[in-house]
matplotlib code that plots the C-alpha trace (Angstrom):
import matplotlib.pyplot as plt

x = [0.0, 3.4, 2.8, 5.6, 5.0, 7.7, 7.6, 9.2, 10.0, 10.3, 9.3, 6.6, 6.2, 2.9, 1.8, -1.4, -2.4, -5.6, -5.8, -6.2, -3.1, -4.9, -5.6, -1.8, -1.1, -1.3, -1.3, 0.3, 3.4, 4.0, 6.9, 8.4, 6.9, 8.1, 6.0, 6.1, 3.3, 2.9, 1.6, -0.4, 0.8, 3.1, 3.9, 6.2, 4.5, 6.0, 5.3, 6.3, 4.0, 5.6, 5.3, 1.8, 0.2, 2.2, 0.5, -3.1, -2.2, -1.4, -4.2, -6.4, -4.8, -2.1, 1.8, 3.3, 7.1, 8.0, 10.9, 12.6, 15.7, 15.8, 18.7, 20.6, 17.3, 15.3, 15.4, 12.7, 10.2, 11.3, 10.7, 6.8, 6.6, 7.0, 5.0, 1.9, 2.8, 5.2, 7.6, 10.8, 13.6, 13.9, 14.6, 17.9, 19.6, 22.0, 23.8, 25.7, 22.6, 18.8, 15.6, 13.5, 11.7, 8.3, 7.3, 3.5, 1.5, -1.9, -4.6, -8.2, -9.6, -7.2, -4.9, -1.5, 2.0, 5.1, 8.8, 10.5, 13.7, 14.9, 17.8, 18.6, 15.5, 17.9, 19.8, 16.4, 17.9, 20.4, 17.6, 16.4, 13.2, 16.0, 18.1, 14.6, 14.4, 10.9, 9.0, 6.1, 2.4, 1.6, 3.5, 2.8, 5.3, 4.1, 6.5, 10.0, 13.3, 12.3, 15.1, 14.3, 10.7, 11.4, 13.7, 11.2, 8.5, 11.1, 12.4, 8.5, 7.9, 11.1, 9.9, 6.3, 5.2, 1.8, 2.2, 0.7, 2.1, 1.4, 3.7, 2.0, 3.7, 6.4, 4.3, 5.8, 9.3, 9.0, 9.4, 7.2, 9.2, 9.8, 6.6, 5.5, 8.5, 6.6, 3.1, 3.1, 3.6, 2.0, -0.9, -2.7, -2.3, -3.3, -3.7, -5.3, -7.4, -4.9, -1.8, -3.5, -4.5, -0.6, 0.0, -2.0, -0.4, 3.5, 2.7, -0.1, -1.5, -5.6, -7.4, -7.8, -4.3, -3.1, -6.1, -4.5, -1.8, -2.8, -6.2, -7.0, -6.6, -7.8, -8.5, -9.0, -11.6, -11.0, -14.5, -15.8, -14.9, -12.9, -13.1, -12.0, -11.7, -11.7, -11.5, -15.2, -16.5, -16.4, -17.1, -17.8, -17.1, -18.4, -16.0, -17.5, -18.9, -16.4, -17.1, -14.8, -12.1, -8.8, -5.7, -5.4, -2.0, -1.9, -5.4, -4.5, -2.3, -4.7, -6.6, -4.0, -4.2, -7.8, -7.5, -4.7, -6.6, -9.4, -7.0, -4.6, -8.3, -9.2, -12.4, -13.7, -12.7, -16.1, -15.1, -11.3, -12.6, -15.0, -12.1, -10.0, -12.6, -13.5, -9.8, -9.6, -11.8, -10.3, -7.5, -8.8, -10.6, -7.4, -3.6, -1.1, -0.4, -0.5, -2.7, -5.5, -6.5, -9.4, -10.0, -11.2, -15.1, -15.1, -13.6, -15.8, -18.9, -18.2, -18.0, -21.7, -23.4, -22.2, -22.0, -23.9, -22.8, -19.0, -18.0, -17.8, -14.0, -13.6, -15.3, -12.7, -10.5, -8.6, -7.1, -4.8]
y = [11.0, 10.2, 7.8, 5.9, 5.1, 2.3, 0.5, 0.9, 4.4, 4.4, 5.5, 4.2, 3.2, 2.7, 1.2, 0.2, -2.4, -2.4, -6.2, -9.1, -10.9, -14.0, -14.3, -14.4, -17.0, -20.5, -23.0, -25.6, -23.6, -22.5, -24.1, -21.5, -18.3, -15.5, -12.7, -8.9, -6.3, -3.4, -0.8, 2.3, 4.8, 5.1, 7.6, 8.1, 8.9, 9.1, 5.9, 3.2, 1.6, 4.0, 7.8, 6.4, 5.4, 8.4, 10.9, 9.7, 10.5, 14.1, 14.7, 13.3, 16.4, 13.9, 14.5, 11.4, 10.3, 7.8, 5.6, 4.2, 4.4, 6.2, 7.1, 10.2, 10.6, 11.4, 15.0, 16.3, 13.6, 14.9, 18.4, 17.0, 15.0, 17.7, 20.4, 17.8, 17.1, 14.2, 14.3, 12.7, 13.6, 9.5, 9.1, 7.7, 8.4, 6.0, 8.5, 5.9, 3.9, 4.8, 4.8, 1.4, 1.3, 0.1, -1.2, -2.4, -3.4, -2.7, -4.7, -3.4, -6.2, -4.1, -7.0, -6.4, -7.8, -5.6, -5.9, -4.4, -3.2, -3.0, -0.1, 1.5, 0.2, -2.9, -0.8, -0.4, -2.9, -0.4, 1.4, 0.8, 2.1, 2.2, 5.4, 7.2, 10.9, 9.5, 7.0, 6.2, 5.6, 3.6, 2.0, 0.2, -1.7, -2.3, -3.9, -3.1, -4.8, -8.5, -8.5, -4.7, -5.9, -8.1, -6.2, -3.2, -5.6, -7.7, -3.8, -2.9, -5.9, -5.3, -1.5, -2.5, -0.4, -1.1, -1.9, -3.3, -5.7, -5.9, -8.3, -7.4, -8.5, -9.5, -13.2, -14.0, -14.4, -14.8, -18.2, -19.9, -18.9, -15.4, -14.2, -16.1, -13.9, -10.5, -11.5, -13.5, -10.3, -7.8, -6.0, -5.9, -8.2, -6.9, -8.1, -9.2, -12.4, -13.8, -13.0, -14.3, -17.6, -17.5, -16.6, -19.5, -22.3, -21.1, -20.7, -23.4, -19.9, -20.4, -16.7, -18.2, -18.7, -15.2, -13.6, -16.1, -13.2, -10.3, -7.4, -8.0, -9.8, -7.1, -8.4, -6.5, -8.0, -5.7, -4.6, -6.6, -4.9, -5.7, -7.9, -6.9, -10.0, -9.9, -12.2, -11.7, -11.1, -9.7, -6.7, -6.6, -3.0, -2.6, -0.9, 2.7, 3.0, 4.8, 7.2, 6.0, 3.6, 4.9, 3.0, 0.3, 1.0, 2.8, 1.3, -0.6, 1.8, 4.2, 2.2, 1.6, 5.7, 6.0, 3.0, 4.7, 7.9, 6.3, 4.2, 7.9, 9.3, 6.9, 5.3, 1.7, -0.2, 0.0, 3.3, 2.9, 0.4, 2.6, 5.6, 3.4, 2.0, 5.8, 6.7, 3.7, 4.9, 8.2, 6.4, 4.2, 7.3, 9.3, 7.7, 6.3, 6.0, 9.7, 11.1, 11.9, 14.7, 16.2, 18.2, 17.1, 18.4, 16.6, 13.3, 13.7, 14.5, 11.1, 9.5, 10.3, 10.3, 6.1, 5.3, 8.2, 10.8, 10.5, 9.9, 13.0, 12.2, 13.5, 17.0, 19.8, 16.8, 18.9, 18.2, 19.5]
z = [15.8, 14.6, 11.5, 10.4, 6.4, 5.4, 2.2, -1.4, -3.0, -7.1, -10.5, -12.4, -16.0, -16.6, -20.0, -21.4, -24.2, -25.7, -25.7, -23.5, -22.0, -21.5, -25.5, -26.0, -23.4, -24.3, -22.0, -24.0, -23.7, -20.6, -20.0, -22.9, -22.9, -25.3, -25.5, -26.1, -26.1, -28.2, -25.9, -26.6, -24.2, -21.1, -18.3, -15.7, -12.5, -9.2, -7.3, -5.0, -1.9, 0.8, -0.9, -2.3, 1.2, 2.7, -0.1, 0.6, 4.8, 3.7, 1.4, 4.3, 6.7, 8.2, 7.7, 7.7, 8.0, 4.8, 6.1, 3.1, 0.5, -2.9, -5.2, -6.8, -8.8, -6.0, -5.5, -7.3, -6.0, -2.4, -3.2, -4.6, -1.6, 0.9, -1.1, -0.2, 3.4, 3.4, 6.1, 4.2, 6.5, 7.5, 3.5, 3.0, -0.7, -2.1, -3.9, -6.3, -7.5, -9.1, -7.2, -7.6, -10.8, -11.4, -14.8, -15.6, -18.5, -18.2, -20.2, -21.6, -18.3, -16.0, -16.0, -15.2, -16.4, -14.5, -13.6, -10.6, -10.1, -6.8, -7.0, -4.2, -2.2, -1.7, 1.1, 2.7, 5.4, 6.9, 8.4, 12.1, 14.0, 17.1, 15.2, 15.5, 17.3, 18.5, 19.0, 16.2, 17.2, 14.4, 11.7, 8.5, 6.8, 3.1, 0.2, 0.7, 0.2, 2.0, 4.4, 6.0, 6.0, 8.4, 10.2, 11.0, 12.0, 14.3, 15.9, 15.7, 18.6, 20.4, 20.8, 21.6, 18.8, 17.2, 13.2, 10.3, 8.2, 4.4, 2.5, -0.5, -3.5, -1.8, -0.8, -3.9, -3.0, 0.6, 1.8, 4.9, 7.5, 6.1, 6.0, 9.1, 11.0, 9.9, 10.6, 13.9, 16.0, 14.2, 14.8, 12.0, 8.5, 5.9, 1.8, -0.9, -1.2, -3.5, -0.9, 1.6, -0.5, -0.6, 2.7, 3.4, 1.6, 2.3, 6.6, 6.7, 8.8, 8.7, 9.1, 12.8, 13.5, 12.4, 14.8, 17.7, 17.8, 15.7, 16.6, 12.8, 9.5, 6.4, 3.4, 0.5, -2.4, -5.2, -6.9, -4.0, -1.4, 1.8, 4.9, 8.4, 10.7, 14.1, 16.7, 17.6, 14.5, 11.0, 8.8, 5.3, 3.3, 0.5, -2.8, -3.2, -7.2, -9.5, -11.5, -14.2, -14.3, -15.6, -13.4, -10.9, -9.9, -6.3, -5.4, -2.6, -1.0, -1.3, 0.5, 3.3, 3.4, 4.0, 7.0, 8.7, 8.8, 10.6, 12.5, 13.7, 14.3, 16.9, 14.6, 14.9, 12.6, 10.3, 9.7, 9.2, 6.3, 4.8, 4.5, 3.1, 0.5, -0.4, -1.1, -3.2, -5.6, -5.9, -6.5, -9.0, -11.2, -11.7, -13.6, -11.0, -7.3, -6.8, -9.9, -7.4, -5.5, -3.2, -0.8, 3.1, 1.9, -1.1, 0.7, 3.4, 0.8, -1.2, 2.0, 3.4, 0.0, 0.3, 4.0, 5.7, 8.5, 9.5, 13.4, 15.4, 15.7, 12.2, 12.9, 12.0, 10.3, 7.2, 4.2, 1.6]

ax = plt.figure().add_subplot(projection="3d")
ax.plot(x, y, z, "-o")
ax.set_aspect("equal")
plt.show()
């Protein structure tokens, strides 16, 4: 299958504070908050939405194309990416500006305080699905410069290609109208039930109305889980136990990984859920959106111990 990975490529600084936020917020003064954190540690791990849903494909045997913009820094993080199975040849570098950086606090309650900089994933626009060699099987557009989000999901209808949509964090700055131009259309929604709560009150979109047009709305629950919705039904997934808990950072693209997999593999959508809740936990056990790594027996192995026997579909299925 030719997968098309769009989203956000960057660096990220990961901190961690052994407090709690919430006991240095007070809500008395919210209107003027001045706070800083003293933090522990911090690491610079190779990150951003796209590489990190990309890097879970290839560990899962896949070699995805990542479809996005980095800067004059992003050399070395394409030699990485390819050594692992990323295709990277639709990477554009803006040779005059720094790849997006990512820089997050993390709390002793896994809370999280960041700050993004956008760099050169602001040119992320200039690309077009129509400037393609081929034509993708499956896309997923995940958090990106706003503007080229909606551009690939508006060329991703023209085209009649099947994609998913995943605003992620971007719900935040996307108006009504914005995010209701990159989901109506789409194939598949997917966030978390705090986007989607968000979703909700900028569209006025009820989970009803965004199954009127789409296969599937996928909700993701954290420790609880996720939710597939479809028209006819629903299915619940359960989050597979962790073996320890190190870094939330990557979680949900891992996630978005494991679903494709099933998704490129022809699986119902039971078992795209359950891939995608295995690879989450992986994800979860191991420092930043790429930390993790595993082998198809091992993946496989963690999967049947939790949700039995995998689909013949996956019988020869390799990974890096």
């Amino acid at each position: 299958m030719n997968i098309v990975v769009t989203g956000s490529i960057a660096y990220d600084y990961l901190m961690t504070f052994p407090g709690s936020f919430s006991e240095h917020i007070l809500p008395e003064h919210m209107a003027r908050i001045s706070l800083s954190f003293l933090v522990d540690s911090m690491e610079r791990r190779r990150g951003g939405c796209g590489p990190n849903i990309a890097y879970t494909l290839a560990l899962l045997g896949e070699r995805p194309h990542l479809m996005g913009t980095a800067g004059q820094d992003f050399d070395e993080y394409r030699v990485w990416l390819e050594s692992v199975g990323v295709d990277t040849s639709l990477v554009r570098v803006i040779r005059h500006k720094f790849t997006a950086s990512f820089f997050c606090s993390t709390d002793c309650n896994n809370n999280q305080i960041a700050s993004f900089y956008s760099g050169a994933m602001a040119d992320a626009r200039e690309l077009s699905f129509k400037d393609l060699p081929f034509k993708p099987d499956i896309v997923i557009i995940s958090p990106n410069d706003p503007q080229a989000m909606l551009r690939h999901a508006q060329e991703c209808r023209e085209l009649g290609v099947r994609h998913i949509f995943d605003p992620g964090q971007q719900v935040a700055r996307s108006s009504g109208e914005e995010l209701k131009a990159g989901i109506i259309g789409a194939d598949v929604l997917i966030c978390n039930d705090y986007e989607f709560e968000v979703i909700r009150q900028k569209t006025g979109l009820t989970e009803a109305d965004v199954l009127y047009h789409a296969e599937a709305l996928i909700i993701t629950r954290g420790e609880k889980g996720s939710t597939i919705l479809l028209r006819d039904h629903r299915v619940d997934i359960p989050a597979v136990p962790e073996e320890r808990v190190l870094d939330p950072t990557g979680v949900g693209d891992a996630f978005r990984g494991g679903l494709l997999k099933g998704l490129a593999a022809g699986a119902d959508w039971e078992t795209c859920g359950r891939l995608g809740s295995v690879a989450a936990t992986f994800a979860l056990e191991h420092i930043g959106g790429q930390g993790h790594c595993y082998t198809w027996e091992q993946f496989k192995a963690r999967y049947e111990a939790h949700f039995g026997p995998l689909p013949v579909a996956f019988n020869g299925s390799k990974a890096r």
